[in-house]
N, C-alpha and C positions, 0 to 999 in steps of 0.2 A: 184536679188538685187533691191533694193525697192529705191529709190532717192529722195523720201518727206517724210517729218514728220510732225508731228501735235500733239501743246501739249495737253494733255487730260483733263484738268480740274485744277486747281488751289484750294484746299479747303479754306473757307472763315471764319472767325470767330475760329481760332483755340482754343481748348478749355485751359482752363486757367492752366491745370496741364499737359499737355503732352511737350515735349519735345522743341517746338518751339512756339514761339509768336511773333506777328510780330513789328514795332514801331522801328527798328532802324535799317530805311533808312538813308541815309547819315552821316557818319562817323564810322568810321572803327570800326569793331564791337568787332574787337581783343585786341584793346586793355584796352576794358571793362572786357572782360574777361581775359584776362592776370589779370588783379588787384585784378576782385572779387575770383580771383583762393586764388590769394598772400593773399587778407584779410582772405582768407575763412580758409587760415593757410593751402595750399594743401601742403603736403608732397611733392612730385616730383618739386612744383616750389620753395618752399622754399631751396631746398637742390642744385640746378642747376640753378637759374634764367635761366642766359643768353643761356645755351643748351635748357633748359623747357620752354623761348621764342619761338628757330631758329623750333623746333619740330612743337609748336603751328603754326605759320605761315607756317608751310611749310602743314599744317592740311589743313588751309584755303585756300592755292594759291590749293591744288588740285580741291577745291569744288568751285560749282558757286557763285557769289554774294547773290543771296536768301538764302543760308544755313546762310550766317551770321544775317543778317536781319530774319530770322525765330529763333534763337537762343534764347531760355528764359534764361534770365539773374537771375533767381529765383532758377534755376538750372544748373548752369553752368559748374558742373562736366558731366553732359549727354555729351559735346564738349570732355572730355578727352574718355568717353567711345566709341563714334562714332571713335575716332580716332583710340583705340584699336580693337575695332571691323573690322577697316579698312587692318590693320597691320596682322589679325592673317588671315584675307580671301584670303591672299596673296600666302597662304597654302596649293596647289590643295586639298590635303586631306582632311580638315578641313571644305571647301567649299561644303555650304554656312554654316557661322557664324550665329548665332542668337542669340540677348537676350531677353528674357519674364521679364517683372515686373507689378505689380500692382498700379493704379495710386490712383484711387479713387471710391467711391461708388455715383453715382448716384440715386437720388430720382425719382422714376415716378408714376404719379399719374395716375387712371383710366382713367381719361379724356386724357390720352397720354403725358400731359405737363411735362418735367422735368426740373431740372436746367441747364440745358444744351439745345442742341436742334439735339436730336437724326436722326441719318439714313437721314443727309440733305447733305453730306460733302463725294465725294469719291476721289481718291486721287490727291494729287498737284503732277505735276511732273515739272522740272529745261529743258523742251524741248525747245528746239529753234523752233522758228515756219518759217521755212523754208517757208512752201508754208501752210497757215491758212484754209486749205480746206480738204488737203489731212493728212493720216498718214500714217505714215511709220512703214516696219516691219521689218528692219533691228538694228543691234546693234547702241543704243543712246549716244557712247562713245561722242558723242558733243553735248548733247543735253543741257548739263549746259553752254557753253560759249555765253558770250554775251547777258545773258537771263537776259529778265526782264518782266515777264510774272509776271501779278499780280494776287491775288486769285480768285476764282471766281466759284460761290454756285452754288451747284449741288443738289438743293430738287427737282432735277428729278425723283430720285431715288424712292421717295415714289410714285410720278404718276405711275410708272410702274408695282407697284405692286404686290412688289420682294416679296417675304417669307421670310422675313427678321427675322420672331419671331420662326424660329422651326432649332432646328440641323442639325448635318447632316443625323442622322437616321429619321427626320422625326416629331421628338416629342418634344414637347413643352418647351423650356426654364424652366429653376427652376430658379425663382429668390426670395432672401428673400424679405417677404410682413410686415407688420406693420401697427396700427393704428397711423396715423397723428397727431396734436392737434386738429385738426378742425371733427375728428371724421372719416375721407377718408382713404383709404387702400391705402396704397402705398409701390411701388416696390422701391426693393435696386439694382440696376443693378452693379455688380465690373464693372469697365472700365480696361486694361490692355494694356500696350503698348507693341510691340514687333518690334524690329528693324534686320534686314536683311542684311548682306552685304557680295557680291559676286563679279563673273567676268558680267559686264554689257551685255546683248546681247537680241535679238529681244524677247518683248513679254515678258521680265521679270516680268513687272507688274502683268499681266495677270496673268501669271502661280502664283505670289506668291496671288494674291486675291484669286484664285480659290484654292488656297491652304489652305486658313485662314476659306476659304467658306467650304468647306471642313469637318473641324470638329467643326462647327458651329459658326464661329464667322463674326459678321458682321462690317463692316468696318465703322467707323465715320470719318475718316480722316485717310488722308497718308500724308506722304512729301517726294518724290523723289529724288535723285541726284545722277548724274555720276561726279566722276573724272574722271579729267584731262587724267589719266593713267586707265582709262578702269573698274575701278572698280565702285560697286551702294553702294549707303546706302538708305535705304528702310526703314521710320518708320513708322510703322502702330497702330492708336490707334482703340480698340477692345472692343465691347461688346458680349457676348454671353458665357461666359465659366461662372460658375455660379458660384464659389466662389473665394475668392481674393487669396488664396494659389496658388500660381504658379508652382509648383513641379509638379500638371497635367496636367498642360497647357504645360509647357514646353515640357513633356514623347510624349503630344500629336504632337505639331510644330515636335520634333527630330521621331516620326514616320511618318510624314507626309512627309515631307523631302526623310525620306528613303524610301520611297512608289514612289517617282520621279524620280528615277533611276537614280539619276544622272544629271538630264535636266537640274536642278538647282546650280551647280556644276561650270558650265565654263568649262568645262575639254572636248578634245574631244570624240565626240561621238564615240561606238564601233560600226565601219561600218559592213553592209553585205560583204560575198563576191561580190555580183553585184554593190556594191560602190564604192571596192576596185580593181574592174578589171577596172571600170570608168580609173584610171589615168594610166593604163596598154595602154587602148585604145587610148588615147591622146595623146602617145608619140610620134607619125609621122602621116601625115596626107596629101594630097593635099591642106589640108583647112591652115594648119600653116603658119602664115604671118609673114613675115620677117618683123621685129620693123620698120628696116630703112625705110624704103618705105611707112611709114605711114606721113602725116602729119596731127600734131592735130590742133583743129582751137579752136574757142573760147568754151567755156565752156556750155555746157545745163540744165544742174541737177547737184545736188550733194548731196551723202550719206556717214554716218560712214565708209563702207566699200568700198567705189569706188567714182569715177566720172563717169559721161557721156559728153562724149564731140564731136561737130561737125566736123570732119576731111576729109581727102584726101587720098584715096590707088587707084594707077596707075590711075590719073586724074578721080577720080568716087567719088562721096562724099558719104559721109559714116558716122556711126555713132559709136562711139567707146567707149564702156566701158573699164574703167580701176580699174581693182584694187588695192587699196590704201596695201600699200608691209606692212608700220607699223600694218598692221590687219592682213596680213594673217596667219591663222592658220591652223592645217588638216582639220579643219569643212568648211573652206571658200574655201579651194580648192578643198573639193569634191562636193560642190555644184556647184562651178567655172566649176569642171570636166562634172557634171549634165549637167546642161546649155548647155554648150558644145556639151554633146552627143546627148542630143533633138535634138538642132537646127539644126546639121549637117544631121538628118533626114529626116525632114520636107521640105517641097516644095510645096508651094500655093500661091493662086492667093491674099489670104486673111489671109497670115502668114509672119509676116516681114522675108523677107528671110537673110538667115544667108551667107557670107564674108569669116570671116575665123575666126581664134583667133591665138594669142602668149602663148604658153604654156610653154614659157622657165621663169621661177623662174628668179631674184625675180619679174617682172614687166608681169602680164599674163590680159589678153584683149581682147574684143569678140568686134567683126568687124559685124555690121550688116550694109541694105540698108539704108541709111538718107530717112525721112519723115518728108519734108516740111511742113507737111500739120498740123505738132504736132498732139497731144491727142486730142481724143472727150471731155476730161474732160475742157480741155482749149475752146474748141470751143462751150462747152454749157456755161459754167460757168464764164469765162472774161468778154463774152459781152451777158449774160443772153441769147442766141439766144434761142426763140423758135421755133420748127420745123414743118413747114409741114405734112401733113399725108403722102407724098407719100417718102418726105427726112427720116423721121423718120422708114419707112420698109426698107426703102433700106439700111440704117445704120447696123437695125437691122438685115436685111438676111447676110448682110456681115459679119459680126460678129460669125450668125449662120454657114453660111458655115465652116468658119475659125474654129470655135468650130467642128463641126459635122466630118471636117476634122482631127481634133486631137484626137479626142474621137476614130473614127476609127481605129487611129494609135497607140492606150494602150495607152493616154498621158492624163493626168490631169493636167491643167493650175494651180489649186489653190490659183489664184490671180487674177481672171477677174472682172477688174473693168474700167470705161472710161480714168483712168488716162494710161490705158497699151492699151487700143486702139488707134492706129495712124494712121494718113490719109495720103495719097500721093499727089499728085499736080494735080490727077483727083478727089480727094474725098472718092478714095477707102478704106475704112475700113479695117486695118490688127490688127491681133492679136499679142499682142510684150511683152516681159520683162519672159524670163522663169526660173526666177531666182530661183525660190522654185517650178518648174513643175516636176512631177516625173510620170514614166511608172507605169500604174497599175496591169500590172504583176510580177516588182519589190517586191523583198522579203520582209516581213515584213509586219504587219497591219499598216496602218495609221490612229493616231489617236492624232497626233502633232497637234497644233494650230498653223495654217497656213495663213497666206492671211492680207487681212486690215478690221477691223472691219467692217465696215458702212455695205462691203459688205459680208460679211462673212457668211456661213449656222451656223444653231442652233447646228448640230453635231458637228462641228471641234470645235465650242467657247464650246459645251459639252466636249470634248476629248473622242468624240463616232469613235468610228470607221467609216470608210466612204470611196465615191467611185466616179467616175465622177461626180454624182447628185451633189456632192457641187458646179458646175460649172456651173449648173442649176437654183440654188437660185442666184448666182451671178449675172448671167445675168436677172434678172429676176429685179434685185435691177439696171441694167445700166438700163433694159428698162422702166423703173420707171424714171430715169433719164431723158430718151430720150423726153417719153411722157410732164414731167414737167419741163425744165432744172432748175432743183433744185438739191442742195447738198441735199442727202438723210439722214434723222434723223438732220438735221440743226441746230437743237435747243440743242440736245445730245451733250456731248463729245464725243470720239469713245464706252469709256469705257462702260457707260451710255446704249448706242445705242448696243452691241454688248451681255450687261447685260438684255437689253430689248426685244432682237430678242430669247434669251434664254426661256422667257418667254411669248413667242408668239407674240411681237410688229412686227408690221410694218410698212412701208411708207403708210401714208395717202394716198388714193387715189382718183386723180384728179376729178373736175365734168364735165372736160367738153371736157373727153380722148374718143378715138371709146370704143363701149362697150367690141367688141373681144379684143382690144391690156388688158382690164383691166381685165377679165377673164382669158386670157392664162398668165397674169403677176401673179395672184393669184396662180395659177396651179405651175406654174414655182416655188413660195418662198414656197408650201408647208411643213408644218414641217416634216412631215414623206417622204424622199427620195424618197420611190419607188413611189409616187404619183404623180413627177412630170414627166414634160414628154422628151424623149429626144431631143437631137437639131435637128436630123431631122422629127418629126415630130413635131417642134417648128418652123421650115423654109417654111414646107409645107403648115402652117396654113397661116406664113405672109406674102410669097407669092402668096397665093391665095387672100387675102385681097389687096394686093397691084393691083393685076390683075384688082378684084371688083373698086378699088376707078380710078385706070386709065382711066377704061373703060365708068365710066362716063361721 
C-alpha cells in the first residue's frame, strides 16, 4: 500500500468544444446550470423541478469543486450525461460505462499549425497533492477532496517524441486532405470525445490512456475525477480515429475494454489457488497481534486505502499500518494477505523487519519495526542533501544487500523507490512497504502495471511480461537519485515521465558523478531486462569501489 499521491498534470487551455471550460471559479456553478437546463426547456427539469434540482446537487456534492468550474455552460446537458453515466457504472456488470461522440473537425496545416494546439495537453486529474514529489499507486477514492489544483501544459509530450502520428498496427493516420484558399493542403483531423466511468482504483488512468493508445488514438486532453463514493469519471478528448462516424470507434473502445479482462471493471479479481490459500495461511499465527496491546500515536502517512501510523506494542515502537474497513474489499485483502505472507518470511539486516499483523476483520494491520530515521526520499529531497562518495555506496550496498536478499528468496519488490527505503537511528538502509511485492514463482504471468511511475521499467508501463529485472531499472533510477539528490524526470508529470521511459527517456546524467557509479547506472535502467545485471553483481562492483575510494 502506497501512502503518497501526486497529481499528474492539469491540462491547460481546454479546447473550446469539449465538454469542460474553465472561467467559473467562484460561485456556484449549479445553479447556472440548473437555469440554462430550465431555458434549455430540458424535459426531466421541467417535469420535476424541485426533485430535478435535489438529483442535480447531490451530482455535484459527489464530484470535486474543479468539475464545476470545468463545466462548459455551452453544453450543459454533457452534466446530466456524466451523471447518467455515473448511475449506470454502479452496475458490476455494465462496468466500465462508456460514451464516444464526435466533437469537431480540426484543420491542420503542413507546417503542423492547426486551430487548436495539438498533442501539448495530457490529462488533468482532481488529485490531492499529499506529498508534490511523490505518486501514489494506490485507489484515488480522495483524490478530489480539497483540490485546487490548477491546469497546467504538458508540451512535454512532443519533446519526447511519442509516435503520436501512426496506430496501433503501426501505419499512418488517414486523415481527409483539401486545398486551403491560400492554395496549402490541409488535413481535416475529426476530434472525438469519450468519457469513462467506473469503480475508481490504482493506475486507472494509465490503463484507460493505454487503452485509447491502443487502437490508435492520441490523447489531447483528459479531465479526471473521483467521487465522493469511489467512483471516476474520465473524459478524454481524442484524435486519431479517421472519420467522425462513431459507430467504429465505439465497436472499437467495447472491444478494447473486453481485451482487459475485467481490470477495468472494479470487480474483484479471479484469484489463483496460491492467492487463495494466502488467507487459509493467515488464520493463526505466533505473528497475530492482539488489537488491545497496541497503542497508536500520532499519524505518519496516509492513503485511500490505509493509514500509517507511529505506535507502541509491549513498550517497543513500532510502526502500524492500518487498513481503512470503508475500502476493504476481496482484492485489498488478498494483497493485505500478500504482504502478510512476505513479510512473515524475511529476516535481514536490510529488510524492515516485520511484528506481527491483526487479521481479525473488520479492522486488519501490519505491525512493523519504526525507523526513526524516515525515507531516503526525505533525507535527499527536504533538505536537497548532497552525498558523499563513500555515504552514497554505502546507501547503495545497503539497499543492494536488501534486494539481493529478496531476489534470493523468489520475492519481487515492484515498488523500489527512495520513498520505501527507511533508515534506522544508525543510518542503516532497509527495504520496507511490500504492499504490491509478490513470489516469482507464484502462479500466473505478470504483466499488471505495478509500482510508481518515475521509477518504473519500460516492461511493466508496456504490460510485457517481466521478472526481478524490474527491480533493477528501479534501483538503478534511486541510484540516479543518490548520485544527484534530485526528483527524477522533475520537470515531467509521472504520466509524461513513465510515457517517456516507454520510448527510451532517461535521467539526465550528472557531470560531475564517479564514472563507474554512471556506467553501472546505465547498465542497471537498460531497456532490454536480460542486459542488466543482477544485485549481486551490482554490490560487488560497489563494494569494490567503496574499498578503492577508502583506501585513499
Amino acid at each position: 500500500m502506497e501512502f503518497f499521491v501526486e497529481g499528474v498534470g492539469e491540462s491547460s487551455s481546454p479546447m473550446k468544444s469539449s465538454s469542460f471550460v474553465g472561467g467559473f471559479v467562484g460561485f456556484d456553478i449549479r445553479n447556472e446550470v440548473y437555469n440554462k437546463l430550465i431555458d434549455n426547456g430540458n424535459e426531466e427539469a421541467l417535469s420535476n423541478p424541485e426533485d430535478f434540482r435535489d438529483q442535480l446537487d447531490a451530482h455535484f456534492n459527489r464530484l470535486p469543486a474543479r468539475y464545476g468550474s470545468d463545466v462548459n455552460m455551452d453544453r450543459v446537458e454533457d452534466v446530466l450525461l456524466h451523471q447518467k453515466l455515473l448511475a449506470q457504472a454502479k452496475d458490476q456488470d455494465n462496468r466500465p460505462v462508456f460514451n464516444v461522440r464526435f466533437v469537431e473537425n480540426v484543420q491542420i496545416r503542413p507546417d503542423g499549425i492547426d486551430d487548436l494546439q495539438p498533442y501539448t495537453v495530457v490529462p488533468s486529474t482532481s488529485r490531492p497533492c499529499v506529498n508534490p514529489e511523490l505518486e501514489g499507486d494506490m485507489p484515488s477514492n480522495q483524490r478530489n477532496l480539497n483540490n485546487e489544483i490548477d491546469f497546467e501544459s504538458c508540451s512535454k509530450l512532443e519533446d519526447l517524441n511519442l509516435d503520436v502520428g501512426k496506430n496501433a498496427e503501426g501505419t499512418e493516420r488517414l486523415h481527409v486532405m483539401e486545398k486551403s484558399c491560400g492554395g496549402q493542403e490541409v488535413h481535416h483531423v475529426p476530434i472525438h470525445e469519450i468519457i469513462f466511468s467506473t469503480i475508481d482504483k490504482p493506475k486507472l488512468l494509465s490503463q484507460l490512456s493505454a487503452l485509447l493508445s491502443d487502437i490508435g488514438l492520441n490523447i489531447r486532453e483528459a479531465h479526471v475525477f473521483s467521487t465522493t463514493d469511489g467512483f471516476s469519471l474520465d473524459v478524454f478528448v481524442v484524435d486519431g480515429w479517421p472519420i467522425e462516424d462513431t459507430d467504429g470507434l465505439h465497436e472499437a473502445v467495447e472491444e478494447a475494454v473486453a481485451r482487459s479482462e475485467g481490470s477495468l471493471s472494479g470487480s474483484s479479481p479471479s484469484h489463483s489457488i496460491v492467492e487463495k490459500a494466502l488467507a487459509t495461511q493467515l488464520k493463526s499465527g505466533d505473528w497475530e497481534i492482539d488489537g488491545r496491546l497496541l497503542t497508536i500515536g500520532e499519524k505518519i502517512a496516509s492513503g485511500s486505502c490505509g493509514d500509517l501510523y507511529h505506535g507502541s506494542y509491549l513498550g517497543t515502537d513500532v510502526a502500524v499500518k492500518i487498513l481503512k474497513s470503508e475500502h476493504l474489499n476481496e482484492a485489498l485483502q488478498v494483497e493485505f494477505a500478500q504482504e502478510v505472507l512476505i513479510l512473515r518470511k524475511v529476516r535481514h539486516r536490510n529488510v524492515v523487519r516485520f511484528i506481527g499483523a491483526c487479521t481479525k476483520l473488520p479492522q486488519l494491520c501490519i505491525v512493523t519495526e519504526y525507523m526513526p530515521g524516515g525515507s531516503l526520499y526525505d533525507y535527499l529531497h527536504k533538505d536537497h542533501t548532497v552525498l558523499d562518495l563513500p555515504l552514497l555506496l554505502k546507501f547503495a550496498i545497503d539497499v543492494c544487500y536488501g534486494m539481493e536478499y529478496l531476489h534470493q528468496n523468489d520475492i519481487i519488490h515492484r515498488d523500489l523507490k527512495t520513498a520505501n527505503l527507511l533508515m534506522d537511528t544508525e543510518n542503516v538502509v532497509k527495504v520496507a512497504d511490500f504492499g504490491v511485492a509478490r513470489f516469482q514463482s507464484q502462479g500466473g504471468e505478470m504483466t499488471a502495471e505495478t509500482g510508481t511511475y518515475r521509477w518504473m521499467a519500460p516492461e511493466v508501463i508496456n504490460h510485457l511480461p517481466y521478472d526481478q529485472k524490474v527491480d533493477v531499472f528501479s534501483f538503478a533510477i534511486v541510484l540516479w537519485e543518490l548520485t544527484t539528490a534530485k526528483v527524477p524526470y522533475d520537470t515531467l508529470t509521472p504520466l509524461q515521465a513513465a510515457l517517456g521511459v516507454r520510448e527510451g527517456l532517461r535521467p539526465d546524467l550528472p557531470n560531475n558523478a564517479n564514472p563507474r557509479i554512471l556506467d553501472l547506472m546505465q547498465r542497471c535502467w537498460e531497456a532490454k531486462p536480460n542486459n542488466r545485471p543482477s544485485f549481486s553483481e551490482i554490490r560487488v562492483e560497489l563494494e569494490e569501489l567503496l574499498h578503492e575510494v577508502q583506501d585513499k
